[in-house]
Structures are given as C-alpha cells and as structure tokens.
C-alpha positions in Angstrom: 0.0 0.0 0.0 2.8 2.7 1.0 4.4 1.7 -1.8 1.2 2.1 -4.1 0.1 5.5 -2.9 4.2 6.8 -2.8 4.5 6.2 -6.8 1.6 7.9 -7.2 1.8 10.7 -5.2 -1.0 9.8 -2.8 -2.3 10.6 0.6 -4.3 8.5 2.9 -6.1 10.2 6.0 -5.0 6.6 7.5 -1.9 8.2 8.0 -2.3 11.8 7.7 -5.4 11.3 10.6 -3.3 8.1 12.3 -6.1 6.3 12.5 -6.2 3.0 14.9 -7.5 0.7 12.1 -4.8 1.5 9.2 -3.5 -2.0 9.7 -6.4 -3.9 9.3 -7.9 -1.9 6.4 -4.9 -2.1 4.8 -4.7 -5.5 5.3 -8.1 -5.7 3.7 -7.2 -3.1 0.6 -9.0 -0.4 1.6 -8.3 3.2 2.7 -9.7 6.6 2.6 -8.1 8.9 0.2 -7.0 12.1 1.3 -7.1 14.9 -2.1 -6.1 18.1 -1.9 -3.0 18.0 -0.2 -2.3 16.8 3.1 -1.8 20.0 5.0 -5.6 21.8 6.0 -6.3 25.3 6.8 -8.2 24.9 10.0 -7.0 23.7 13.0 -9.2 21.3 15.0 -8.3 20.6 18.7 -9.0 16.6 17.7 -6.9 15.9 14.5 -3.1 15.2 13.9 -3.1 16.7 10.1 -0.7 19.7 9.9 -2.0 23.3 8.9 -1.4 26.2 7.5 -2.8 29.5 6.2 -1.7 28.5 2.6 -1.5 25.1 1.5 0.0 24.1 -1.8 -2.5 24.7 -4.5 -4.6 21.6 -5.9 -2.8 18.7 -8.5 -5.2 18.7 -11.5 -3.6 15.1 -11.9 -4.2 14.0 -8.7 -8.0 12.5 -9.7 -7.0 10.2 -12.5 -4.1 9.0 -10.4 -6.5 8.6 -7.2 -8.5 6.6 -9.7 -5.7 4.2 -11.2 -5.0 3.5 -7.6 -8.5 2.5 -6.8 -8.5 0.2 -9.7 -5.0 -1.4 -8.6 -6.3 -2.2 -5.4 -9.8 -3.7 -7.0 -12.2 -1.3 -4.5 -15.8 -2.1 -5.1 -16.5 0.8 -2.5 -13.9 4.2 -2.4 -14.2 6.5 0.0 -12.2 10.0 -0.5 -12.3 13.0 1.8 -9.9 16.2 2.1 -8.5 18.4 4.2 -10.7 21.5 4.5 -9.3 24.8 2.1 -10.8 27.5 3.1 -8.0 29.1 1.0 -9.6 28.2 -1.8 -12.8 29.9 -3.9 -15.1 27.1 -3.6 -13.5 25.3 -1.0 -12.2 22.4 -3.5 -15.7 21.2 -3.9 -14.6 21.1 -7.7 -11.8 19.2 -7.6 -14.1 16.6 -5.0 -16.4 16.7 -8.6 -13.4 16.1 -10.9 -12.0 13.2 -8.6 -15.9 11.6 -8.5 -15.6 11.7 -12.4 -12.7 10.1 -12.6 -13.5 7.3 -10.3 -16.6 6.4 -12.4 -14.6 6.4 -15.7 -12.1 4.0 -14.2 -14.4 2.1 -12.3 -18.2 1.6 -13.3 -18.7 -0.5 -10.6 -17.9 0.8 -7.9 -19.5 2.6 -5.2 -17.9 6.0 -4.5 -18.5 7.6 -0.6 -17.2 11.6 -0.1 -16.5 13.0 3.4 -16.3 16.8 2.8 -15.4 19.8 4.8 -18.3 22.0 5.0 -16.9 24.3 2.0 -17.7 27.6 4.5 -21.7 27.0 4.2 -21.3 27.8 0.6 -24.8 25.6 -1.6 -22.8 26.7 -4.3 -19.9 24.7 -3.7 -21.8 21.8 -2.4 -23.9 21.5 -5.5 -20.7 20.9 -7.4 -20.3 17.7 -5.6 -23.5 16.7 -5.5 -23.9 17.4 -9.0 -20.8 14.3 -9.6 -23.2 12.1 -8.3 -21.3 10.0 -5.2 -23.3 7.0 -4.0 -22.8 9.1 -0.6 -22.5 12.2 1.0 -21.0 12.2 4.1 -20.0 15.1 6.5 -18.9 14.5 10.1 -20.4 16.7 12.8 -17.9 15.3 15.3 -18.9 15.9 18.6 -22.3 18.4 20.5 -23.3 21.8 20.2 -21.6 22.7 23.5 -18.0 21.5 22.4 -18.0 22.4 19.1 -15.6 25.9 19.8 -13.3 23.9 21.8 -13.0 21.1 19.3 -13.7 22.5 16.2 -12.5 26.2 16.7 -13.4 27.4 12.8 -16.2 25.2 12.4 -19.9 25.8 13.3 -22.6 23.0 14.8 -25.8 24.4 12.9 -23.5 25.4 9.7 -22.6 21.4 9.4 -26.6 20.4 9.6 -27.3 22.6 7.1 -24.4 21.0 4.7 -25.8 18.0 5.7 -29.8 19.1 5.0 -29.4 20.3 2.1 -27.5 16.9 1.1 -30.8 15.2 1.5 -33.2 18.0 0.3 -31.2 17.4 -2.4 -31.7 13.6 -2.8 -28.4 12.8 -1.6 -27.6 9.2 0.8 -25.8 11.0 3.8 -24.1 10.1 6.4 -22.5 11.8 9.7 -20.6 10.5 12.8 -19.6 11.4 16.1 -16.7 10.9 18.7 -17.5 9.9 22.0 -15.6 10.9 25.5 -14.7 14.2 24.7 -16.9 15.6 27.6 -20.6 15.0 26.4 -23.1 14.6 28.7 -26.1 11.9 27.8 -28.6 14.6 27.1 -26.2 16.3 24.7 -24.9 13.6 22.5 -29.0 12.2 22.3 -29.5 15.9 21.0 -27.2 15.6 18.1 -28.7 12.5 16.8 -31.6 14.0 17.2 -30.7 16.9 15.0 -28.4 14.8 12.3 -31.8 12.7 11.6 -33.8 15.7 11.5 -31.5 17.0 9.0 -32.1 14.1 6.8 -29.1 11.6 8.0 -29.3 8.2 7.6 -26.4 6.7 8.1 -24.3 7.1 11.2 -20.7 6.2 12.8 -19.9 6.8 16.5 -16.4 6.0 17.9 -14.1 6.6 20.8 -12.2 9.6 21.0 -8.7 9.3 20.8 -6.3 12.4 21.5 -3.2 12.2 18.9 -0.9 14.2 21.6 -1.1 15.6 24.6 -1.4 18.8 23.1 -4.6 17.9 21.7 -8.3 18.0 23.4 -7.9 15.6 25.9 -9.5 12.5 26.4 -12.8 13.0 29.5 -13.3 8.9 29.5 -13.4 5.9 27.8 -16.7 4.5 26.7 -17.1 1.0 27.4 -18.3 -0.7 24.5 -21.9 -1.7 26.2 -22.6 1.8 26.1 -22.1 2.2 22.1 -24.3 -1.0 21.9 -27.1 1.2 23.4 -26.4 4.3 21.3 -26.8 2.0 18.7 -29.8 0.8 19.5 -31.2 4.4 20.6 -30.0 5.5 17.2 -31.6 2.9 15.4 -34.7 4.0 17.2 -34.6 7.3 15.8 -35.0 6.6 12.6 -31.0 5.4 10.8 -30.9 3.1 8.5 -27.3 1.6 9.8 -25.2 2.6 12.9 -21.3 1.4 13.3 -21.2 2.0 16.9 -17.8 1.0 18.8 -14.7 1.9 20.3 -12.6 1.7 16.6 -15.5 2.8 14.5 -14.4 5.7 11.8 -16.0 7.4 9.7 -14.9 5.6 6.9 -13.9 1.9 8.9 -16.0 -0.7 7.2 -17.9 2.1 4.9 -18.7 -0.2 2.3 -20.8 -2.5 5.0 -22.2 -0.1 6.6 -23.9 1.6 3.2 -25.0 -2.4 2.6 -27.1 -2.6 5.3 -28.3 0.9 5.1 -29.7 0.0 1.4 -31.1 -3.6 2.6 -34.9 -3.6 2.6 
C-alpha cells in the first residue's frame, strides 16, 4: 500500500489522521483517500493533520491518479475526503467533482462515498459535488453543540446540519458520525442524533475519541463498549438506516458494509 500510494503521489487520512485501524484496512485493501493536499487550513483541537494559512494549490492530476490506484487495489467501495481549504474559492468542492468523475470512468462498478469539509456554508460549492453524483455524501459533525468551539474552533454546529440538510433535500444518501468521550453529557450527544436525523441523516458512525498528543483535546473517559451498543440501539430507534457503533468505528472503517445494510430492505 505505501508503496502504491508513494508512486503515485497519494495521501491516505490513515496516516495523515493516524487512525487506529490502518493495519487492518490495509490488510483488507482499503483506505480513505485524502485529495487536496495533506496540510488543512483549519486547526481542529481533535486531528493530527498539519495546517497552515496556505496550503500548496490543488494537483489537476491528482484524480486520475487517485483513480488508477483505486482500480490497482480492486475497491468495489472508495471513499475519498480532504482536508478542508478555506483558501480556496469554492472550498475544492470542484476538484471533490473532478476526482468523482474520474473514479466512475475508471471504475463503473464501484460505489464511491465523499466526506467533505463544510466548504464555509457555501450551496454553491456543495452543489458541485453533488452534481458528480457519489453513491454518498457524508460530513462529520464530530462531537455536540456545547463543544464544538473547543474542538472545532473554525467550524460551526448548525452550519454542518445545514451542509448535511441540504445533502438530502437534495436527494443525496448522507451520512455523519460522532466521537464519543470528549466531555458530552447523555442529554447532549441524544440531542445531536436528534438533530443529524432531522437533517435528513441516515447513516451514522460513532467511535471513541482518541487524543493524537497531549497537546490535543484531551481524552474526558473511555466509553465501554456496552454503552455504544445502546447508542446504537437508541439510534436505530430514531430513525437510521445503519449505525457502526464501537470503540474503533471511523467514519470511513467498514464504509462499504455499513452503506450495505443501510440499502437492505
């Protein structure tokens, strides 16, 4: 895989993100593509990619070569995402379009899943991916309305349910996680889901938190996994179509099953 993604120039948020479960996806050929560079403009307290003001600008090659990569590996589900660029006029949402494109040139078959930033609230710029067509739309909210400016600093809670609503006004399949310990109370995180399936969410992660440093948000507790079993079921409740709920669930681990019981009757 490294040496797959090195010749062409790749990134993976696997590494970029050092996720727990790069080993086993890997293992598995699968990853998460990570387009438009691997350095973001925002600086959330709960993720290990570097940032800057100014990023390098985007590789117009970089889509066909995500796609010959895809088709190396033999994905029958591909799931890209980005670091956000606010830097940028329409946030990359057109190179998100351009990569979508190319994925379905090279591979018919496939499935293709997005996780976007929320392109600065701009309809504009989400039309242009929605417009490419992915299989799904997904955008993470990340953690409750109370913690969002510790954790996500140049981010807003209501601004990400509106990305996400308009998604589904717009007949889009999307889907939204959350990362539990950060300091939610019961009442809050039972809020959120409330909120993403108002907004039209049907698919759902939720997974431990896991500070990258000691410099990041810290860690408030460890959620057994009995408790996720019961968010799952709460969520379920509510109205999703599939919840991955567990301590090493990501919002792109296992993507491929969890939109295949999410489209079962």
């Amino acid at each position: 895989m490294r040496n797959l993604l090195g010749r062409l120039d790749l990134h993976t948020v696997c590494e970029g993100a050092r996720c727990p479960n790069r080993a086993a996806c890997w293992h598995d050929s699968a990853a998460a593509f990570l387009i438009l560079g691997d350095v973001c403009t925002r600086d959330c307290r709960f993720c290990a990619i570097p940032h800057a003001a100014r990023p390098a600008p985007p590789d117009p090659g970089e889509p066909a070569r995500l796609a010959e990569a895809a088709a190396a590996m033999g994905l029958r589900h591909v799931v890209v995402t980005s670091v956000t660029r606010d830097d940028l006029p329409d946030g990359g949402a057109a190179h998100f379009a351009a990569t979508i494109r190319a994925l379905r040139g090279r591979l018919p078959g496939a499935t293709v899943e997005v996780l976007i930033p929320d392109f600065q609230g701009e309809a504009a710029a989400l039309d242009l991916v929605l417009a490419a067509a992915p299989d799904i739309l997904n955008h993470n909210l990340e953690t409750v309305e109370r913690l969002q400016p510790a954790v996500r600093p140049q981010a807003d809670y209501e601004r990400s349910l509106c990305v996400l609503r308009h998604a589904a006004q717009a007949g889009a399949r999307v889907k939204s996680g959350l990362m539990l310990g950060m300091g939610e109370t019961e009442a809050e995180l039972s809020a959120a889901l409330r909120d993403l399936r108002a907004a039209g969410v049907s698919l759902l992660t939720l997974g431990q938190y896991l500070a990258p440093s000691a410099a990041h948000h810290p860690v408030a507790r460890f959620v057994p996994p009995a408790e996720f079993d019961q968010w799952r079921a709460a969520a379920l409740a509510l109205g999703f179509a599939s919840v991955a709920a567990a301590p090493h669930v990501r919002s792109s681990y296992h993507a491929e099953e969890l939109m295949a019981i999410g489209s079962a009757p």
